[in-house]
Residue frames as qw, qx, qy, qz and C-alpha x, y, z in Angstrom:
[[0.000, 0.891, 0.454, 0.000, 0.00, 0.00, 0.00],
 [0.412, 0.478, -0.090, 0.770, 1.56, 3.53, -0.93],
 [0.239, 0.042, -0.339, 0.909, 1.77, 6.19, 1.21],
 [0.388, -0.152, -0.241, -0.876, -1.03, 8.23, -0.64],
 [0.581, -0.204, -0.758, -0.216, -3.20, 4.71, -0.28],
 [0.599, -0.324, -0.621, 0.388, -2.74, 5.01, 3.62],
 [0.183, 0.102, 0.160, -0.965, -3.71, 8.80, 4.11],
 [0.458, -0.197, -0.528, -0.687, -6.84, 7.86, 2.08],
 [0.603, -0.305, -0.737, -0.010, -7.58, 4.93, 4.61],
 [0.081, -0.313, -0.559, 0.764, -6.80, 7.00, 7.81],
 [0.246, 0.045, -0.153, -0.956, -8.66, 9.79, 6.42],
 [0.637, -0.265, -0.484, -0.539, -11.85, 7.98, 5.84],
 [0.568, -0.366, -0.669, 0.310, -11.47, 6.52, 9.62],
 [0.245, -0.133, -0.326, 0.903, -11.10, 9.42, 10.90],
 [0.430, -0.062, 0.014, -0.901, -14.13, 11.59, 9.43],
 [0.648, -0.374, -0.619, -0.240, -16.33, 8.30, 10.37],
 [0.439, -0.264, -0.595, 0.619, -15.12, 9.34, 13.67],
 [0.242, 0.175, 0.223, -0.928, -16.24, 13.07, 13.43],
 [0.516, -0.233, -0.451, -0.690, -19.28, 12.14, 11.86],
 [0.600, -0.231, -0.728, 0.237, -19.82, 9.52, 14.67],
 [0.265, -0.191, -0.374, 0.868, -18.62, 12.48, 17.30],
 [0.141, -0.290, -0.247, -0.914, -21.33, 14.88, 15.63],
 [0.547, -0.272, -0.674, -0.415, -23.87, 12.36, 16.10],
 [0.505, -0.293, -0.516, 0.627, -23.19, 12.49, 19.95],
 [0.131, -0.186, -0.242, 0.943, -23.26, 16.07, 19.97],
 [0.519, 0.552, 0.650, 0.055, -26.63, 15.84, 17.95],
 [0.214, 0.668, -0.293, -0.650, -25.13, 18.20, 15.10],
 [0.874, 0.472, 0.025, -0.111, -25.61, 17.61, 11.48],
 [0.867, -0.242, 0.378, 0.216, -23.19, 15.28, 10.22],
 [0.527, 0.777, 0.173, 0.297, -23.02, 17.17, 6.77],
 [0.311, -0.905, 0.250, 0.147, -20.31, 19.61, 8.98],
 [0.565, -0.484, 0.612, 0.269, -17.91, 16.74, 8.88],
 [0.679, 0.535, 0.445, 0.234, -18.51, 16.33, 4.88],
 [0.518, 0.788, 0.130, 0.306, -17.95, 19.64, 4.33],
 [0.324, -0.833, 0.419, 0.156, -14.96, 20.61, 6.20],
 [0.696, -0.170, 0.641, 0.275, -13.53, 17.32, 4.41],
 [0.575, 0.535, 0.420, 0.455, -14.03, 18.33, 0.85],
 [0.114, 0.987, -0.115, 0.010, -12.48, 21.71, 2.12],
 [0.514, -0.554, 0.632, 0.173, -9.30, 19.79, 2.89],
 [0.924, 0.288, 0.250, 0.024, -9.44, 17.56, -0.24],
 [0.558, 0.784, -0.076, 0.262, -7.13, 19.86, -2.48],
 [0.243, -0.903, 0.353, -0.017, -4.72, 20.73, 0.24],
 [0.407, 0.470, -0.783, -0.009, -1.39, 19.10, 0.12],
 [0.709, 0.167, -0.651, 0.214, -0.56, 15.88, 2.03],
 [0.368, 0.015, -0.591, 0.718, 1.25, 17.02, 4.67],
 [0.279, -0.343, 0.042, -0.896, -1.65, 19.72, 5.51],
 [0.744, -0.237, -0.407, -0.475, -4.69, 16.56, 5.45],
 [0.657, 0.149, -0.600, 0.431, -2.07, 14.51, 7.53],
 [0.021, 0.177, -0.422, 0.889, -1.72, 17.46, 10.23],
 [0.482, -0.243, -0.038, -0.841, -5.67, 17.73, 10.43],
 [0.782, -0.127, -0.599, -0.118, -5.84, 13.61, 11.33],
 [0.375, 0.228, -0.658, 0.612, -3.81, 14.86, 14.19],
 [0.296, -0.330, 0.139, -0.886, -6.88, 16.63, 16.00],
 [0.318, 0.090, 0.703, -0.629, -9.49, 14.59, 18.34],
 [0.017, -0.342, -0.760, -0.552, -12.28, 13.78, 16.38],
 [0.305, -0.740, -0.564, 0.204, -14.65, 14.90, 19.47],
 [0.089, -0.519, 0.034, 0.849, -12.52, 18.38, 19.14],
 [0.131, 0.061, 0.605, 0.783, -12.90, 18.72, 15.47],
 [0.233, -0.675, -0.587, -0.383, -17.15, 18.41, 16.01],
 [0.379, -0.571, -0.182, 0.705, -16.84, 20.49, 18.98],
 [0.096, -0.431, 0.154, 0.884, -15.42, 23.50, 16.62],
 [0.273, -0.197, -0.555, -0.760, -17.78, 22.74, 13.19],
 [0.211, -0.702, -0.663, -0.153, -20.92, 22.38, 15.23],
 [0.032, 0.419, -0.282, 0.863, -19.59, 25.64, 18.00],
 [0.744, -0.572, -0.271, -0.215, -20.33, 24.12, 20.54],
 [0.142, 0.509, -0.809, 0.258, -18.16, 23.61, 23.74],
 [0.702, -0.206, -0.634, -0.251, -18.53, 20.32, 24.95],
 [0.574, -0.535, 0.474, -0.400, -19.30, 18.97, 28.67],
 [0.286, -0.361, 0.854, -0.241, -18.28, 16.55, 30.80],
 [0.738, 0.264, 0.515, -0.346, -21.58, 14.29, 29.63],
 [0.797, 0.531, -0.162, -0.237, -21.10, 14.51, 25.99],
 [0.238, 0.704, -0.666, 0.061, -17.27, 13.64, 26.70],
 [0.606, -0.174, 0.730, -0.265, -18.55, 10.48, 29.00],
 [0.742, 0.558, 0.179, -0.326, -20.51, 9.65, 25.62],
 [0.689, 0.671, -0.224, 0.157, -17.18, 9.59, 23.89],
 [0.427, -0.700, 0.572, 0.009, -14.59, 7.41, 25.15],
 [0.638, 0.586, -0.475, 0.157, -12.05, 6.32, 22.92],
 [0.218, -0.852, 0.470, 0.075, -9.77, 3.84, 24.16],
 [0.669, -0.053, 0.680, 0.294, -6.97, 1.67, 23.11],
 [0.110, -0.215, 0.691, 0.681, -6.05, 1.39, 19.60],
 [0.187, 0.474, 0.848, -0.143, -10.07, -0.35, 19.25],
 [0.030, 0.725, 0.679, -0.109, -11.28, 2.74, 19.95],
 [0.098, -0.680, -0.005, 0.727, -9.53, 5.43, 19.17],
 [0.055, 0.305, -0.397, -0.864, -11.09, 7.67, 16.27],
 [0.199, -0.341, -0.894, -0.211, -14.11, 5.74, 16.53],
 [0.464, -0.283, -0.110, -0.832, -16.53, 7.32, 18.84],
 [0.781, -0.213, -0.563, -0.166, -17.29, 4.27, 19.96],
 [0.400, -0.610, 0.669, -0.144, -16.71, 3.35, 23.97],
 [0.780, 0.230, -0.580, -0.057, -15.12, 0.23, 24.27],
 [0.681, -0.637, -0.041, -0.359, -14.92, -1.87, 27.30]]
């Protein structure tokens, strides 16, 4: 798998995570579409940098919300399982 081949795959985990993270926050999920097809054109390294962020921050800042302590119980990533999933895992 190239490089390119493996940004694609994180990348598409990753906004199933903010979409996932939206869904939690009920915000529209369409946020996490269109911040991604504002990143499409950017270079590499830029899309890369943006995989770096929380997924639960990222919806956080396109819905403007700040989150609480509940929504953040709601979303617990851990382990490798769970992280960038949304998902809790036991």
């Amino acid at each position: 798998m190239s490089q390119e081949e493996r940004l694609r795959d994180l990348e598409s985990h990753f906004w199933e995570a903010v979409r996932n993270a939206l869904s939690i926050l009920d915000a529209d999920t369409v946020l996490a579409d269109d911040y991604r097809a504002r990143l499409k054109n950017a270079p590499s390294a830029e899309r890369l940098l943006a995989l770096h962020e929380d997924p639960i921050d990222v919806a956080a800042t396109l819905a403007g919300i700040s989150l609480t302590d509940a929504q953040l119980q709601n979303y617990r990533p851990r382990g490798e399982m769970g992280r960038h999933t949304g998902l809790k895992i036991p």
